[in-house]
C-alpha positions in Angstrom: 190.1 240.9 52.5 187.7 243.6 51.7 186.2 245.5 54.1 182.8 245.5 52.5 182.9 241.8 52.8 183.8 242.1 56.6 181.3 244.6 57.6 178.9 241.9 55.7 180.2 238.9 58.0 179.8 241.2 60.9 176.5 241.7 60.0 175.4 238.5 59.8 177.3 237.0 63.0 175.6 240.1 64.9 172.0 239.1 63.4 172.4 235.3 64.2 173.3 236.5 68.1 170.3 238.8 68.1 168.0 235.8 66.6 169.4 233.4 68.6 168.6 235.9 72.1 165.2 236.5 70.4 164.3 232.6 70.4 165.5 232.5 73.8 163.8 235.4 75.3 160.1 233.8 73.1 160.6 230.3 75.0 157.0 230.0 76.9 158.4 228.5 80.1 161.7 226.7 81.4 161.3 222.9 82.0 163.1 222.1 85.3 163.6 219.2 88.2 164.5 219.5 91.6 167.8 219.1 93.7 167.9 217.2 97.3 167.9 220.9 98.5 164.8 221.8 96.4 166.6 224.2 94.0 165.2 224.3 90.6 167.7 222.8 87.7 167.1 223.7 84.7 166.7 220.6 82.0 165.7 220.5 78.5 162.1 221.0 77.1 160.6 217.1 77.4 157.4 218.3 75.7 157.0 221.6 73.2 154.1 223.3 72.4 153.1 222.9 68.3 149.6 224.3 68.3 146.1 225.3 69.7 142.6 223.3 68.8 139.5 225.7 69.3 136.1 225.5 68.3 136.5 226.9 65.3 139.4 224.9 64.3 137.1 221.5 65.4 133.8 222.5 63.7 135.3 225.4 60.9 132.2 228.1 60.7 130.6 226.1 63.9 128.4 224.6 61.3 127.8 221.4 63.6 128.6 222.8 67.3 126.4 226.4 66.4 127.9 227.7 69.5 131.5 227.4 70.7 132.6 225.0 73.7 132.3 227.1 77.0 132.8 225.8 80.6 135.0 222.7 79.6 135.6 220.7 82.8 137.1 217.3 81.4 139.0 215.3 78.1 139.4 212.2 77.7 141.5 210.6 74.7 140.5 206.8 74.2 142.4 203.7 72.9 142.0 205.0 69.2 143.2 208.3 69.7 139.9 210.4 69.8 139.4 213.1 72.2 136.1 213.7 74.4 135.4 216.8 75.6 132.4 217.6 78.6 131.3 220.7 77.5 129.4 222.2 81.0 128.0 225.3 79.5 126.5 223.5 76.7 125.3 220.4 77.9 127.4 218.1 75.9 130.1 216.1 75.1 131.7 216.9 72.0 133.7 213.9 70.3 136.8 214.9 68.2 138.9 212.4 66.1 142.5 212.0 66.3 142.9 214.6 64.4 141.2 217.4 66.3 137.7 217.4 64.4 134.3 216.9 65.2 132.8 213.4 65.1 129.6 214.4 66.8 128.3 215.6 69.8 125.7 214.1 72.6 123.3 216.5 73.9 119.9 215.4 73.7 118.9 211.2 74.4 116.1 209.4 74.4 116.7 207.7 78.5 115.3 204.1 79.2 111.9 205.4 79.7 111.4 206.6 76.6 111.6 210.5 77.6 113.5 212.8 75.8 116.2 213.7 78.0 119.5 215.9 78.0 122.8 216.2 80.2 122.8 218.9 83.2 126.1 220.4 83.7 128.0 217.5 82.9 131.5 217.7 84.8 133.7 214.3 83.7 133.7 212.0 80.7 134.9 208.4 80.6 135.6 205.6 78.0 136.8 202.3 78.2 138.4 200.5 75.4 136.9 197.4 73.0 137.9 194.6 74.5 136.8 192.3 72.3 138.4 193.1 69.0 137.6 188.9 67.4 134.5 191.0 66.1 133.2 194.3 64.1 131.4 195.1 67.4 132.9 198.0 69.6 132.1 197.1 72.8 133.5 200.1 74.2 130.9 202.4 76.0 131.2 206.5 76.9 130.6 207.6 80.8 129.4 211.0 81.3 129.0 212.4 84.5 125.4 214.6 84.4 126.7 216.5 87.3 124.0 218.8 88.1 121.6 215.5 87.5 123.0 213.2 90.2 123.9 210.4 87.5 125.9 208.4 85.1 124.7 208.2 81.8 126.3 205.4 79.2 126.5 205.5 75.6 128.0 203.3 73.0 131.0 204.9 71.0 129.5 206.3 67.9 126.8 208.2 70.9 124.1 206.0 70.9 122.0 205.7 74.4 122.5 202.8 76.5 121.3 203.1 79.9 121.3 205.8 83.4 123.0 204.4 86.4 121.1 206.5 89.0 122.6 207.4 92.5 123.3 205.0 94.7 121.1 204.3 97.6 122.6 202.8 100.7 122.6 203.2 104.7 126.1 204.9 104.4 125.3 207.9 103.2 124.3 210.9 105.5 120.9 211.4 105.1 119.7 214.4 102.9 123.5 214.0 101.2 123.9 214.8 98.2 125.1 213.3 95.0 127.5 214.6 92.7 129.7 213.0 89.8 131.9 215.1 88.7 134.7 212.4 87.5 135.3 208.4 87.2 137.1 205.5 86.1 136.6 201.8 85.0 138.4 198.3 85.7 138.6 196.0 84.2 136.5 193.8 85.7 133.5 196.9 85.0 133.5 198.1 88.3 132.8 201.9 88.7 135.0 204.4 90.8 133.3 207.8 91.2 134.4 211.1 92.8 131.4 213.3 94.2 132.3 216.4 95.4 130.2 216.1 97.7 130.5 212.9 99.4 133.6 213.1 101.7 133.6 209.5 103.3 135.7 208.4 99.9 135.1 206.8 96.1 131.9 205.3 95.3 132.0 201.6 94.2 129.8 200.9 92.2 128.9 197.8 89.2 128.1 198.6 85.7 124.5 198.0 86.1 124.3 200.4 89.1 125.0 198.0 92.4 126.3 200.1 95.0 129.6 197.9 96.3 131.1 200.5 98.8 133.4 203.4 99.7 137.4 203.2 99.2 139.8 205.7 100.1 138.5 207.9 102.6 140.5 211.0 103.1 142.0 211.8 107.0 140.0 214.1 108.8 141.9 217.6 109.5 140.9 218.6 113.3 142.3 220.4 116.1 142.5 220.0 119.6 138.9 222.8 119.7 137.5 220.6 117.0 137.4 218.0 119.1 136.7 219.3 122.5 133.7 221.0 121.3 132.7 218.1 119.7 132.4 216.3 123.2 129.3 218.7 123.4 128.0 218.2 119.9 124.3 216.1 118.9 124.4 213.4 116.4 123.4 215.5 113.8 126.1 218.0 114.6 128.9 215.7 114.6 127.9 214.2 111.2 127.7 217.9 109.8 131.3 218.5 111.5 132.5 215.4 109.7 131.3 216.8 106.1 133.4 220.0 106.7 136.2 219.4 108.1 136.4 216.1 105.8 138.4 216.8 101.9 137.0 214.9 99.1 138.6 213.9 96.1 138.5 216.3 92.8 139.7 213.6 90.0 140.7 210.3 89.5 142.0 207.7 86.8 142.9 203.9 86.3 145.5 202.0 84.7 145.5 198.5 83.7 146.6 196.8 86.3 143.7 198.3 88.9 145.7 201.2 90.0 144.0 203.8 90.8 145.3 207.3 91.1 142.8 210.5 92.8 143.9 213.9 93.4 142.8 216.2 95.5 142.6 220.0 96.2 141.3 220.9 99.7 143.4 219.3 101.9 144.8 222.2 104.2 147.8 223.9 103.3 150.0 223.7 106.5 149.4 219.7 106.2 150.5 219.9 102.6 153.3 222.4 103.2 154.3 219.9 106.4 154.1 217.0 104.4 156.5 218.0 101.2 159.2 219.7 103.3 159.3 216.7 106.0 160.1 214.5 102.8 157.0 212.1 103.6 156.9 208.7 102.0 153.1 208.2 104.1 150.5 209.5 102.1 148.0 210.7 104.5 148.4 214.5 103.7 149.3 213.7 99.7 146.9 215.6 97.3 148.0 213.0 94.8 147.4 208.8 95.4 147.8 205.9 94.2 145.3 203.0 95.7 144.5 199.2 94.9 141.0 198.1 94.7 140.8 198.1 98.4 141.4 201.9 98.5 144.7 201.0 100.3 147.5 203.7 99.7 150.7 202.1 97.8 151.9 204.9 96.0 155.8 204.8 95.6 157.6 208.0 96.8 161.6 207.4 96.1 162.1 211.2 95.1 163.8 213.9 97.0 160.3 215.2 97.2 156.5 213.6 97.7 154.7 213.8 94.4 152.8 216.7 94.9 153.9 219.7 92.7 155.6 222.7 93.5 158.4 222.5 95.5 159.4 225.8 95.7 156.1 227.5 97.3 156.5 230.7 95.0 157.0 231.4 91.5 160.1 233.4 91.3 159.0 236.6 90.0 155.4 236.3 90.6 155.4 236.8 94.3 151.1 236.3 94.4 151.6 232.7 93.5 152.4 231.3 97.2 151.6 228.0 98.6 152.1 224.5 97.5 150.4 223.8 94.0 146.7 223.1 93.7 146.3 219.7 91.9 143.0 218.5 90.0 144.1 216.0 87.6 146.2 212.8 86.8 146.7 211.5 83.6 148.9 208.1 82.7 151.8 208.6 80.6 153.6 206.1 78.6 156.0 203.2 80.1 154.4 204.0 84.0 154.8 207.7 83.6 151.9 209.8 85.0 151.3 214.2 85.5 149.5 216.1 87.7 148.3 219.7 86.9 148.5 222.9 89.3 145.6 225.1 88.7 147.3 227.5 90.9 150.6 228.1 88.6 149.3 226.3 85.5 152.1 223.6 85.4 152.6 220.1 84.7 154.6 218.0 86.7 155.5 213.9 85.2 156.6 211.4 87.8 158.0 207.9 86.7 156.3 204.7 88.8 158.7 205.2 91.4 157.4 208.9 92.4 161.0 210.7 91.3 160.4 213.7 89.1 161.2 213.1 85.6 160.5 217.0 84.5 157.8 220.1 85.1 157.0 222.7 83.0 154.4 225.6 82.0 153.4 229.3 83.1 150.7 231.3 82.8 150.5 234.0 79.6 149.4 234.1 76.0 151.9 232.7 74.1 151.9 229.5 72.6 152.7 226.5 75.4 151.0 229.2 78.0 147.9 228.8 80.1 145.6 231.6 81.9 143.5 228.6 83.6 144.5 224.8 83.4 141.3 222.7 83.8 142.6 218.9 82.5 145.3 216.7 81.4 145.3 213.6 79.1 147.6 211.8 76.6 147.8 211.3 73.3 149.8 208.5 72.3 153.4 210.6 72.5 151.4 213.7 72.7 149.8 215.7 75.9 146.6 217.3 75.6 146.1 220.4 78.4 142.7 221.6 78.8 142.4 225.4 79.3 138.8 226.6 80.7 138.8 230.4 80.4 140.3 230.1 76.6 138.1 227.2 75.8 140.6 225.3 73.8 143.1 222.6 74.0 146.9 223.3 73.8 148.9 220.0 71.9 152.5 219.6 73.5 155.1 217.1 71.4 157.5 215.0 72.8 160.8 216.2 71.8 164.1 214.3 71.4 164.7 214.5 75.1 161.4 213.2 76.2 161.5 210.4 73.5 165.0 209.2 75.2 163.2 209.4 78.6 160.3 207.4 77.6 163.0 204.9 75.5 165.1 204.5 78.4 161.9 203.7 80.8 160.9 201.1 78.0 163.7 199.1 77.9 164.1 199.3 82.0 160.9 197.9 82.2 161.5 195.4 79.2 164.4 194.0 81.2 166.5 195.8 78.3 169.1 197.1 81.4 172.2 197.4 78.8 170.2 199.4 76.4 168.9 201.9 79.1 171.9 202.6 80.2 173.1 203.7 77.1 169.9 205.6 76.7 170.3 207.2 80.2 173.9 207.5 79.4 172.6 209.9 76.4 170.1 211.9 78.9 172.9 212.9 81.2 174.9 214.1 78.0 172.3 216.6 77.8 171.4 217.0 81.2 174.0 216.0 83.6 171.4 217.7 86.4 169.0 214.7 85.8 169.1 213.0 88.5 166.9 210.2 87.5 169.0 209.2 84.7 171.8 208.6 87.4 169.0 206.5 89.6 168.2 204.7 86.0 171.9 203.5 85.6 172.1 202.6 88.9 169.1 200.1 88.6 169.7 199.1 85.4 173.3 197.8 86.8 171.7 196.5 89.8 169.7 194.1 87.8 172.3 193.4 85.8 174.2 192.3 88.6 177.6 194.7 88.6 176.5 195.9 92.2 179.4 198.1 92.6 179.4 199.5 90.0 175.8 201.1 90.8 176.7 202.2 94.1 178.4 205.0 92.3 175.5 206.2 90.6 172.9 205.9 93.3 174.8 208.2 95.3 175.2 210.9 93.1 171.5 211.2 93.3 171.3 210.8 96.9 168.9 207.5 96.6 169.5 205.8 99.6 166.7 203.2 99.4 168.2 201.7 95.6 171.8 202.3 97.6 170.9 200.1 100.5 169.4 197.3 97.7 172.9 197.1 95.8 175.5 197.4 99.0 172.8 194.3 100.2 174.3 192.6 98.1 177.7 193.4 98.4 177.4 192.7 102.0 175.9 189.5 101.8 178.9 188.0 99.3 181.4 189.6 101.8 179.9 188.3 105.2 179.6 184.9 103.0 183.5 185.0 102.3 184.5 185.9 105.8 181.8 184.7 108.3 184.6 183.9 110.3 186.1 186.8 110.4 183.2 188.2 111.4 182.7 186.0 114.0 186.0 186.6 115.9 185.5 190.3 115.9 182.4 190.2 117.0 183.3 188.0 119.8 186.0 190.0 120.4 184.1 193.3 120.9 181.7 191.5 123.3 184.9 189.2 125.3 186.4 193.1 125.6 183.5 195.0 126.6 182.9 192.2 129.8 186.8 192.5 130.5 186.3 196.4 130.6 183.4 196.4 132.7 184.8 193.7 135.3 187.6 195.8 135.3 185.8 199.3 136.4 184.0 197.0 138.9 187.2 196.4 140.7 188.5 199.6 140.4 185.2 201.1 142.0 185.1 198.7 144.2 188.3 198.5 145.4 188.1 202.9 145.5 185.4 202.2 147.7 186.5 201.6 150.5 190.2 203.1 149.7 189.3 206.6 151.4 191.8 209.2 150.7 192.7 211.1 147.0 191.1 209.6 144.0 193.1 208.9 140.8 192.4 210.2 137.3 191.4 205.8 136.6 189.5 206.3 139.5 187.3 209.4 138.8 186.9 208.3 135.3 185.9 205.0 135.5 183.4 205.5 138.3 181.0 206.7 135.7 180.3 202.9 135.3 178.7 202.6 138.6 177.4 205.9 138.9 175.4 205.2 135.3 174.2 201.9 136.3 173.3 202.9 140.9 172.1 206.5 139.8 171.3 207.0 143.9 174.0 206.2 145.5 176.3 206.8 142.5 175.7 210.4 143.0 175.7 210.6 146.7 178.9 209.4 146.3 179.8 211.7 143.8 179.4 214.3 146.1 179.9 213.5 149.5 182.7 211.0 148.9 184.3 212.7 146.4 184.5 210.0 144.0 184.5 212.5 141.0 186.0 215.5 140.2 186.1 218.2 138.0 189.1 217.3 135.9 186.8 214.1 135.6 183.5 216.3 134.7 186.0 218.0 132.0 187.6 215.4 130.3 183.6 213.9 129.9 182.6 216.9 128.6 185.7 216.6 125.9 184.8 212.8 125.4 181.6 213.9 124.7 182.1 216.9 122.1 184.5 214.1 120.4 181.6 211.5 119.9 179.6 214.3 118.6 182.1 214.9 116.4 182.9 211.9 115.1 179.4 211.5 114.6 179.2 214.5 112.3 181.8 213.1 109.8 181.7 209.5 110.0 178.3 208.8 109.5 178.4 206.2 106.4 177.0 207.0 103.4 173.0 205.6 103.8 172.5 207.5 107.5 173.8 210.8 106.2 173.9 210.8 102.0 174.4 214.3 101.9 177.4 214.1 103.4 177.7 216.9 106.7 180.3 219.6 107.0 181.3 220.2 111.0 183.8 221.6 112.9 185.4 221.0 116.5 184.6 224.5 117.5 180.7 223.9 116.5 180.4 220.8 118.1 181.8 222.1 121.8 179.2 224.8 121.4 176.7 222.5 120.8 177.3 220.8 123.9 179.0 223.2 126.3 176.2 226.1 125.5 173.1 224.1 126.6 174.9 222.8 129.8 176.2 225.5 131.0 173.0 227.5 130.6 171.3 224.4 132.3 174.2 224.4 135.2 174.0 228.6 135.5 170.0 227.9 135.6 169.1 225.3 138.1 171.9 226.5 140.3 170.0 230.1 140.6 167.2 228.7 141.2 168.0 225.9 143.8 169.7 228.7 145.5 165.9 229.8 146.3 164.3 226.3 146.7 166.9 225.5 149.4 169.0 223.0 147.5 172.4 221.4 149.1 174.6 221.6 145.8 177.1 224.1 144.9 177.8 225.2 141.6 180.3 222.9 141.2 178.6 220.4 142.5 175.7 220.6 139.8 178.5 221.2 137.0 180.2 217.7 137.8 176.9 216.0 138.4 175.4 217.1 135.0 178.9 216.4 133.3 179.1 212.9 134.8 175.2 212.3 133.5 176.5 212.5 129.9 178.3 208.7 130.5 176.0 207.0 127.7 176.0 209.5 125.3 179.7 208.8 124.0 178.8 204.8 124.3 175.6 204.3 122.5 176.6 207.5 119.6 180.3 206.2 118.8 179.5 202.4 118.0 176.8 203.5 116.7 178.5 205.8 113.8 180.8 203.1 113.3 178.5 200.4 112.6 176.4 202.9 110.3 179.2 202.5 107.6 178.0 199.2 107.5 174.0 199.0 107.7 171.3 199.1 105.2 168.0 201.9 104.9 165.8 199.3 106.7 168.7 199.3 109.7 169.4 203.2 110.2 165.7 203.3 112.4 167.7 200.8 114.8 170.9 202.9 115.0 168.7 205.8 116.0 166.1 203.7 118.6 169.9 203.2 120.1 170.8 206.9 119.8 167.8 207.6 121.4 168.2 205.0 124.3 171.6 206.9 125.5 169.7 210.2 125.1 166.9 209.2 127.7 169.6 207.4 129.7 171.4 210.9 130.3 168.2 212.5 130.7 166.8 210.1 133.5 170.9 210.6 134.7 170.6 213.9 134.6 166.7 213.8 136.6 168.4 211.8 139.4 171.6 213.7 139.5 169.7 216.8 140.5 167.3 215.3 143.3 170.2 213.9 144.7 172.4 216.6 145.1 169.9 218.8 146.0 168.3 216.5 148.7 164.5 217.0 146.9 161.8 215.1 146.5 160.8 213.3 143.2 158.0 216.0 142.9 160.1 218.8 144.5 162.7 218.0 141.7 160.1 217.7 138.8 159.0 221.4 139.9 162.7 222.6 140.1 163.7 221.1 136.8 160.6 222.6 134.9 161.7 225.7 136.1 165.3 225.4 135.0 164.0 224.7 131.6 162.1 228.3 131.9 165.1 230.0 133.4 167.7 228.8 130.3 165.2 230.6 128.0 165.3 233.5 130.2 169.0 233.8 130.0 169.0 233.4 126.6 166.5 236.0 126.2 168.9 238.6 128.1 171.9 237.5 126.5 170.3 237.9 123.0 169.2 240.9 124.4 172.5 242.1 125.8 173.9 241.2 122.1 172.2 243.3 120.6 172.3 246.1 122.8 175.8 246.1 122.5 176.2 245.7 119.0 174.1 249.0 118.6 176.1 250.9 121.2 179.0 249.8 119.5 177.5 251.0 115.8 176.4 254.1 117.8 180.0 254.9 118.9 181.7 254.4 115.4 179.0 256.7 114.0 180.0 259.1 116.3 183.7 258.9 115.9 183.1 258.4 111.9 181.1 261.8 112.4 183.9 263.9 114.3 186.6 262.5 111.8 184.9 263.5 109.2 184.3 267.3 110.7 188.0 267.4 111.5 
C-alpha cells in the first residue's frame, strides 16, 4: 500500500481521537446517581442543553420589553406551553409563547377601585389551566405574587385585571407580622396555598375570593436544651419572637393533580439536614423537600438509598468551597410522577420518580452551554426543562435525550399497568447503564405485579430495595406456609415441646447440684446459667460462695458468645442485612473479649478501693456468666431473620435488645452481689468503672503510640548508622 495513503489514514484516525477527546473534555457536567454507599455512578446525559433564551432573543431590539429582564425570581410554563416569567426588578410579568417570544407583559393595572396600580417586587407567578374547554372561554386566570405589596393579584390569560386578594386577616397571626408572598399554588377545587417568607407557623389557606381557611404544614421548631431553659424565663412577647427565629419557613411550593402538594425549603439547619440524609430517614421532619395532602400531613415516599434532598456527597469534588448539603428552593413536576429540585448552592438538578429513588442529577456552575453561575427556578416543558438563571437573566432549555425518553417510557407503561413493556424498556436502560439502579427496582415491580414473584426477588436485591423485596418474598411465603401449614406446625411445636424439655432438664440438674456439695461437672457449671439468669441474687451468691461455676464455665460462655456473634454477622438473611456483611472469627472475639476485659481489669481496680469482696476471678466469672441471654435471644433470632419480612425486622431487634438489657441488668446484680454493695453503692461503683475503661483505653492508646514512635525512632537511628558505615 502506499505510504502516502497510510500517513493519510493515520492522520485521520489521530484527528477522530483528538475530536472525540475534545467533545469529551466540552461536556458541561456529568449526569450521575447514587450507590447504597453514596458513591457517585456515572449514567448517561437524561437531559442536554440545546440553547439559551434572553431578552433579546424574546423581544429582538427590546422593542416591547425597552429594558431587559433583571431580578427574575420565578417561571411558570402553563397547560399550553407558554412561559411566565416575574420579573422583580421591573415590576412585571413577562408572558412568552411556547416558542420563547413575547406575548405581552403586565406591569401597570387598573385594581378594583379604579386606581391605576402596578406590581411591587413581584416574587412568584401562578396559572391554572382552562378547565372548561366545551367553550371559546379560557377560564384560566394568572397569580402573581406582589411581594413587596403584601398581595395576590389575578388576571385572566391574555393579562387582563380581575381582582386583589389582600392579606389575610385572622387571630393566628402574631401581631405586627408581616405578609409576604413570594410563591403559590392552586387545587383543584380553587383553594389557595401561599408561602410567605415571613410567616413561619406554615402555608396559608386561603379561597379564591380571599377567605382565609388556615395554616398547613408547619415546619419543626429547631431548639436546644439553652433555647429552652432560657425560655422558662421569657415574657409572652419574647417567646412569640423566639418562635419566629428559631422557626424555618418554606421558600417554594407546587401542586399536582391529585392535591399533592410539594414545598421546599432552605433554612432548616444543616447538622439536622446533614443528620437526616446520612441516617437514611424515611420521616420527614428535617426534609427540605415535602410532599403533603390538603391537611398539610407529610406522605412523601422515600424508597431510595437516600432522602430526597440533593447532594449526597457534601462537596463537589474539585471545588472544595462548595460544602454542606445542597440548598433547595424549587420543585417542579415532571412527566409520568417525576419531579426536581434545584441546589442554589451547586447549581444542580436532581429528578426523583414518585417513589423518592433518584432517577438522575446533573449541572455545574460555569459559562458554557448547560452551565449555571446562579440557579433561581425550575419548570417543564412538555419533554423539555426550563432552568431559570438570576445573575445571567436568561433561561437555559435542556432536551430529553434517548435515555431520558426511555426513562419517562418505562415509567409510562409501569404506571399504565403496561408491566411487560417496561421491562423491556428498563431492560434497554440497564443496556446503557447497568449502574441504574432503578431500572433494576423497575423490573423488579413490574414482575411483581405481573405475578412471577421469584423471579423479582433477583432484581430487587441487586438494588438493595428491601421494602419491594419484603412485598414479593410476602408472597412467596404465604403460597409456601399455605402448602405446608403442617409442617410448620410440627416444627414449631417441636422447638417449643424441646425448649420446656431443656429447661426442666437444667432444673433438675441445678437442683439436684444443689444440694450434691462436692466438685461440680462441666453439665453442671454450664447449665447453672439457667438459674442463675432467672434468681440473679442468689444465683450469684452461689456462683461464688458455692462454687457453682467456674472458670472453664466463664470461658466456654465467653466462646458461645463470640460464636452467636458470629453467626450473626453472616447469617443474617437477606432483608435484615441487604448489604451482605463481611466478618471474621478473630474480629468478633475482639469485639467481645476487648470491652469485658477492660470492664473486669476496671471495676476490679476500683472495688479494690471501695472495699469490695470479689477477686479478680471472681468478677471475670460473674461478668462471663451475665452474658447467658445474649447467645439465646441473638441465635434464633438470625435464624428466623432468613425468614421475616421489612415490617418484622423491628421485632427481631425489640428481641435483640430484650437479651441486651437482660445481660446488662445480669451484669448490675452480678456486681452488687459479689461485692456485698448496696444498690446505690453499686450504681456509684459501676459509673465509675464506665470512667475507668476510658481511662485505660486512653493509656493504652497512649502507650501505642508511644511505642510506635520509639520504635520509628530506633530504626531511624540504626537506618542512620548503616548508612554512615
Amino acid at each position: 500500500m502506499n505510504k502516502k495513503l497510510l500517513s493519510a489514514i493515520a492522520m485521520i484516525c489521530l484527528l477522530v481521537m483528538l475530536f472525540s477527546f475534545g467533545v469529551e473534555a466540552s461536556k458541561p457536567y456529568q449526569t450521575y446517581t447514587y450507590s447504597i454507599d453514596g458513591l457517585p455512578l456515572h449514567s448517561p446525559d437524561a437531559y442536554t442543553p440545546i440553547g439559551i433564551v434572553d431578552s433579546n432573543e424574546m423581544d429582538p431590539g427590546l422593542s416591547v420589553l425597552k429594558t431587559a429582564i433583571d431580578d427574575p425570581r420565578d417561571l411558570f410554563v402553563d397547560d399550553q406551553l407558554n412561559l411566565y416569567i416575574a420579573d422583580a426588578k421591573n415590576n412585571r410579568i413577562v408572558v412568552l409563547d411556547r416558542y420563547y417570544k413575547l406575548k405581552f407583559t403586565i406591569s401597570k393595572f387598573v385594581n378594583d377601585h379604579g386606581v391605576p396600580d402596578e406590581f411591587t417586587a413581584p416574587s412568584g407567578v401562578y396559572v391554572t389551566e382552562d378547565r372548561d374547554l366545551t367553550d371559546d372561554k379560557d377560564d384560566g386566570r394568572i397569580f402573581v405574587c406582589d411581594t413587596d405589596a403584601n398581595r395576590i393579584v389575578t388576571f385572566d390569560r391574555e393579562g387582563n385585571f380581575l381582582s386583589i386578594i389582600p392579606e389575610p386577616v385572622d387571630d393566628i397571626f402574631d401581631e405586627g407580622a408581616l405578609y409576604k408572598p413570594v410563591a403559590m399554588a392552586v387545587d383543584n377545587y380553587d383553594r389557595l396555598f401561599i408561602v410567605s417568607s415571613t410567616t413561619h407557623q406554615g402555608i396559608i389557606v386561603m379561597t379564591i375570593d380571599g377567605d382565609f381557611i388556615g395554616l398547613i404544614g408547619a415546619q419543626a421548631v429547631t431548639t436546644t436544651t439553652w433555647d429552652i431553659i432560657w425560655r422558662m424565663f421569657m415574657t409572652k412577647e419574647q417567646r412569640a419572637q423566639q418562635a419566629r427565629n428559631l422557626s424555618v419557613q418554606f421558600n417554594n411550593i407546587t401542586i399536582n393533580d391529585k392535591g399533592f402538594i410539594y414545598v421546599t425549603t432552605a433554612g432548616i439547619d444543616e447538622g439536622k439536614v446533614r443528620s437526616f440524609i446520612t441516617s437514611k430517614s424515611k420521616a420527614g421532619t428535617y426534609s427540605p423537600v415535602k410532599m403533603l395532602n390538603a391537611e398539610g400531613v407529610e406522605i412523601m415516599r422515600r424508597n431510595g438509598f437516600y432522602p430526597p434532598a440533593g447532594e449526597v456527597q457534601f462537596m463537589t469534588a474539585g471545588t472544595a468551597t462548595i460544602q454542606g448539603p445542597s440548598t433547595i428552593i424549587d420543585v417542579a413536576l415532571g412527566p409520568e410522577n417525576t419531579w426536581s429540585i434545584i441546589d442554589e448552592k451547586r447549581s444542580k438538578i436532581f429528578t426523583y420518580d414518585f417513589d423518592g429513588n433518584l432517577l438522575y442529577a446533573f449541572g455545574n456552575m460555569g459559562q458554557m452551554l448547560g452551565n449555571l453561575t446562579n440557579i433561581e427556578a425550575i419548570a417543564y416543558q412538555g419533554d423539555r426543562m426550563l432552568i431559570l438563571d438570576k445573575t445571567n437573566d436568561n433561561i437555559t432549555i435542556y432536551d430529553r435525550t434517548e435515555y431520558g425518553d426511555i426513562i419517562a417510557q418505562a415509567l409510562a407503561n409501569q404506571n399504565n399497568r403496561k408491566y411487560d413493556k417496561a421491562v423491556e424498556d428498563w431492560t434497554e436502560i440497564l443496556k446503557r447503564n447497568s449502574n441504574f439502579d432503578a431500572a433494576y427496582i423497575g423490573i423488579g415491580q413490574s414482575l411483581y405485579r405481573s405475578g412471577k414473584y421469584e423471579e423479582s426477588l433477583s432484581y430487587f436485591k441487586s438494588a438493595y430495595d428491601t421494602a419491594n423485596y419484603s412485598d414479593s418474598y410476602k408472597e412467596i411465603r404465604k403460597e409456601w406456609i399455605s402448602n405446608y401449614i403442617l409442617v410448620l406446625v410440627l416444627i414449631v411445636a417441636a422447638v417449643i415441646v424441646g425448649w420446656v424439655l431443656l429447661v426442666k432438664y437444667a432444673n433438675k440438674v441445678n437442683t439436684k447440684a444443689a444440694v450434691a456439695g462436692g466438685k461440680r461437672t462441666l453439665k453442671e457449671e454450664l447449665l447453672y446459667g439457667f438459674h442463675l439468669s432467672l434468681h440473679p441474687f442468689d444465683g450469684f451468691w452461689d456462683l461464688k460462695h458455692e462454687k457453682r461455676g467456674s472458670l472453664r464455665g466463664a470461658i466456654i460462655y465467653i466462646v458461645i458468645t463470640i460464636l452467636a456473634f458470629f453467626y450473626q454477622a453472616i447469617g443474617q438473611g437477606y432483608v435484615v442485612s441487604p448489604e451482605g456483611t463481611y466478618a471474621t472469627l478473630w474480629g468478633q472475639a475482639s469485639s467481645v473479649l476487648v470491652p469485658l476485659f477492660l470492664f473486669v481489669v476496671a471495676n476490679w481496680c476500683l472495688t479494690t478501693l471501695f472495699e469490695g469482696e470479689g477477686s479478680f476471678k471472681d468478677i471475670f466469672i460473674a461478668t462471663s456468666y451475665s452474658l447467658f441471654p445474649i447467645p439465646l435471644f441473638v441465635i434464633p433470632t438470625t435464624i428466623v431473620s432468613n425468614w421475616v419480612l421489612a415490617s418484622e425486622v423491628k421485632l427481631l431487634n425489640f428481641l435483640v435488645t430484650v437479651g441486651f438489657i437482660w445481660m446488662g441488668m445480669l451484669i448490675f446484680f452480678g456486681t452488687m452481689v459479689t461485692h456485698d454493695y448496696s444498690f446505690f453503692k453499686n450504681i456509684i461503683t459501676l459509673g465509675g468503672t464506665l470512667v475507668g475503661m476510658v481511662f485505660i483505653m486512653f493509656l493504652c492508646i497512649l502507650f501505642t503510640t508511644l511505642l510506635g514512635k520509639l520504635i520509628g525512632l530506633v530504626t531511624n537511628i540504626i537506618t542512620e548508622i548503616n548508612y554512615r558505615l
